[in-house]
N, C-alpha and C positions, 0 to 999 in steps of 0.2 A: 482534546484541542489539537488542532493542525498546525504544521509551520514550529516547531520547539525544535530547540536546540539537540534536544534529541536524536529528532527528528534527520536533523544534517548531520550528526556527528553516525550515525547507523549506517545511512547514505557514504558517505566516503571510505569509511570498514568496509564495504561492500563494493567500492569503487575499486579502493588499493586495491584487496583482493583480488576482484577480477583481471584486474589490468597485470598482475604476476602470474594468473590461471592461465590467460587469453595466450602471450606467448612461452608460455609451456607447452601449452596444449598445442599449440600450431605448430613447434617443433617437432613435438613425437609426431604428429598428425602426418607429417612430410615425412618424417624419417621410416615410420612402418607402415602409410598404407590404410592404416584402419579409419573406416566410415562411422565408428562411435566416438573414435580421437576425432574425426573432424568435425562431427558433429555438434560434439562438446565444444571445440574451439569457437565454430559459428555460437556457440549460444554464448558461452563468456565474452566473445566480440560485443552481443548485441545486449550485454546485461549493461558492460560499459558505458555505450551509449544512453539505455535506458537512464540509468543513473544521473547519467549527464542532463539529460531531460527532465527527470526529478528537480534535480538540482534549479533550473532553468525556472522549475515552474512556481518553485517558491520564493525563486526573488521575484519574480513578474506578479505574484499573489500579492507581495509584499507593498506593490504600488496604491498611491493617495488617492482616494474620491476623487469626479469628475463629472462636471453637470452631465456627462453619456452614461456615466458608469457611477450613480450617485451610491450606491452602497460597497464602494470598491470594487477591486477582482480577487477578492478571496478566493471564490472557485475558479479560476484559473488553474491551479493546481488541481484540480479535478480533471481538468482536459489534458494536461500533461499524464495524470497518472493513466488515464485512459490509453490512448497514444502508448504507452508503454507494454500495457497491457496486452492491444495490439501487433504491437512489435514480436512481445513473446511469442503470442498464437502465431505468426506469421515467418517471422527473419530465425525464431529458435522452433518452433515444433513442426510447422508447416515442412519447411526444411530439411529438417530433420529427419520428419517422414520419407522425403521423396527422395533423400539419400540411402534410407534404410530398404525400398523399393527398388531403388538401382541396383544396390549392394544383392539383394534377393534374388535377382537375375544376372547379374554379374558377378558373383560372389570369387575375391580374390584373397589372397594368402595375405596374412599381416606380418609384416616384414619387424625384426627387432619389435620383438611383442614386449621385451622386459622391459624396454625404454616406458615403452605406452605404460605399463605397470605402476613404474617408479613415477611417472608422468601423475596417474592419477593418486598415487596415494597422495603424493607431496601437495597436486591439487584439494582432495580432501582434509588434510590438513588446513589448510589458508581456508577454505569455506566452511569446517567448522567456528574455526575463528572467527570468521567473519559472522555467520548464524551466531554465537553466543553472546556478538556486542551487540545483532538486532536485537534476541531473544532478552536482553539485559535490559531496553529500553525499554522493550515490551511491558515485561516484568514490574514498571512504575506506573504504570498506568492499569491495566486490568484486574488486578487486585486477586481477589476471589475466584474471578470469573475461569474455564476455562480458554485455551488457544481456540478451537473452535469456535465458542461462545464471542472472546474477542474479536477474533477475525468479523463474524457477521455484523455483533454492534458498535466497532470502533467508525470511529470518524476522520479518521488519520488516513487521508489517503496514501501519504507517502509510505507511510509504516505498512500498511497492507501488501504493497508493489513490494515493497522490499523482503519483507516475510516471503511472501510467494516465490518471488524470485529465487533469495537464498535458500528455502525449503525445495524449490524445485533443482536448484543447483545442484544441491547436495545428494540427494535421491537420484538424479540424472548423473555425477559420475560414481554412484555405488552402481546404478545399472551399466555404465559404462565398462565398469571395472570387472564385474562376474559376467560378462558377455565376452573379455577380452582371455579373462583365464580361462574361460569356458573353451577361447579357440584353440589356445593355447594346448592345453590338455586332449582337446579330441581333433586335432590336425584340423577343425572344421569351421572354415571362415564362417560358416552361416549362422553360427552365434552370433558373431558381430555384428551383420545385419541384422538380426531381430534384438540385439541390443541398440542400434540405433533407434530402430520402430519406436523400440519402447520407452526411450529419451525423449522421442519428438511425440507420442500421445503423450506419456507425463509434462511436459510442455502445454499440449494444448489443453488440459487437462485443468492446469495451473492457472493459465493465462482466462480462460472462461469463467471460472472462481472469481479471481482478482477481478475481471471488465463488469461481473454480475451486480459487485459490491461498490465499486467505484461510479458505477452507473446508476447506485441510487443515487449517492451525492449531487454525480453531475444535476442531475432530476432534479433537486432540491429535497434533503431528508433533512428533519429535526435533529437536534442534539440528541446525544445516547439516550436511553428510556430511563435512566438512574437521575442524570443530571436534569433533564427533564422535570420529573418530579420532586425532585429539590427544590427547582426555582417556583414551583409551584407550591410547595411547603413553606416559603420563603413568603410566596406573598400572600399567600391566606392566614401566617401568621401573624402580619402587620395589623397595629392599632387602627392604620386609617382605613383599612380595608375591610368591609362589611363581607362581604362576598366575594368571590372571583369565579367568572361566568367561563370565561374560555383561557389557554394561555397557550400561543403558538410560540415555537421557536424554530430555526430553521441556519444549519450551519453554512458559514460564508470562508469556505477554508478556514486560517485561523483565527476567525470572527465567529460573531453568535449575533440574529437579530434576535428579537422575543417582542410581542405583539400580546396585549394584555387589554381585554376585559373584565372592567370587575366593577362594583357597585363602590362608592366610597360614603355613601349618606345619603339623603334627601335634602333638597333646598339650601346645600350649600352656595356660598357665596363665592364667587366664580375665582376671586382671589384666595380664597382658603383652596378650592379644589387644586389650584394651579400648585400651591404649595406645598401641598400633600402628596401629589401626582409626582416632581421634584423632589421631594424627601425619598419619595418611594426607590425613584430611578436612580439616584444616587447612592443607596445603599444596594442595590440592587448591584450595581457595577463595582463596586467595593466588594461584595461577596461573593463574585463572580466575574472575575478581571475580564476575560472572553466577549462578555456582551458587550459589544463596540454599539450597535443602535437599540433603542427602545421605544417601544411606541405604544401609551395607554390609552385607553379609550374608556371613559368614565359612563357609565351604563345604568339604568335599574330594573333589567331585566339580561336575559340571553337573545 
């Protein structure tokens, strides 16, 4: 399910965070010179924002039905997380790159490399932190599954952006950091360049993942394949239900619709159908708080 409290409290761990990285990282960035300090800076800058945008897009999910917009803007938050994703490939990897390009032709000495050092570890710090409150929320939700596994079939678009981001954080200042000793140790700025390089692909890298997944959503994807067939074991076990022919579902941010075919009898009486159809949807939204609309369609065939 999208939109949990989770959800925002992962989001803001990941806010504070960057917003203590961001001018850190702009200080040493100034103070030595180096194109993977600034690199990094640019990316904590625009993770900020990201965030911010997250944030944005789950109160505007959060808004009531509308004869324009009759089943909500639960996915709203889909186009936010998009836009985000965006962002990353562009304002942190894009960037990235064509600083680590400049640096490769221009390649200059890093001034006060210890600062940059002490810069990133202390940043490393705050974004483990930060990665273990996402990782913790994570943690309630995919069970079994592996991090791979969940990344593909979660639903959470926020939780994904956010994984991404802080997993690419964190990976971008270890590459930052053995690029930085590297110059350090062999007098040879052009580590630094090719540690930028390799912040801004792991960036774009990150951000393509993340637009891949969020892009089903936008699309319209069903609920996860587990909960899926739940609500299908749910109502093929019901009394009033003879058969069940089809059963769609299709996630609406942190809404669920579900669209059901199924047989309920022969020659019932159109007031017993109603009743039964009723009984059905009401336990149905009881055992599955999420499905905000339902829609059956009483059939005796497929």
């Amino acid at each position: 399910m999208s939109g949990t409290s989770g959800s925002v409290r992962a989001i803001l761990y990941a806010l504070g965070a960057n917003i203590g990285i961001f001018f850190a990282k702009a200080v040493a960035a100034v103070m030595t010179g180096s194109g993977a300090m600034f690199a990094e800076a640019v990316h904590s800058l625009a993770d900020c924002g990201n965030q911010g945008l997250l944030l944005l897009g789950m109160k505007r999910a959060r808004r009531p039905p509308t004869p324009d917009y009759p089943l909500g803007y639960g996915k709203e938050v889909y186009f936010w997380s998009f836009l985000v994703a965006l962002m990353l490939f562009s304002v942190g990897g894009a960037f990235s790159v064509y600083e680590g390009i400049h640096k490769l032709l221009n390649p200059e000495p890093i001034e006060s490399p210890m600062i940059a050092v002490g810069v990133l570890v202390f940043s490393l710090a705050l974004e483990w932190w930060s990665l273990r409150a996402c990782l913790q929320e994570v943690n309630r939700t995919r069970g079994a599954q592996s991090l791979w596994r969940w990344f593909r079939d979660s639903r959470d678009s926020e939780m994904i952006v956010v994984f991404g981001e802080q997993l690419a954080a964190l990976l971008g200042l270890a590459a930052a950091l053995v690029a930085i000793v590297l110059s350090l140790v062999t007098h040879d700025p052009i580590y630094d360049a090719l540690g930028t390089l390799a912040i801004g692909v792991l960036l774009i890298v990150v951000a393509v993942f993340v637009a891949i997944e969020v892009k089903a959503l936008l699309i319209g994807q069903s609920v996860a394949p587990e909960r899926r067939e739940a609500i299908r074991a749910f109502l093929e076990a019901r009394p009033e239900v003879r058969k069940v022919f089809n059963v769609i579902t299709l996630q609406m941010g942190p809404d669920v619709m579900v669209a059901v075919q199924a047989c309920l009898g022969d020659d019932l009486p159109s007031a017993e159908l109603v009743r039964r159809i009723n009984a059905i949807e009401a336990d149905l939204r009881a055992q599955f708080p999420d499905v905000r609309w339902s829609f059956f369609e009483p059939d005796d065939s497929d």
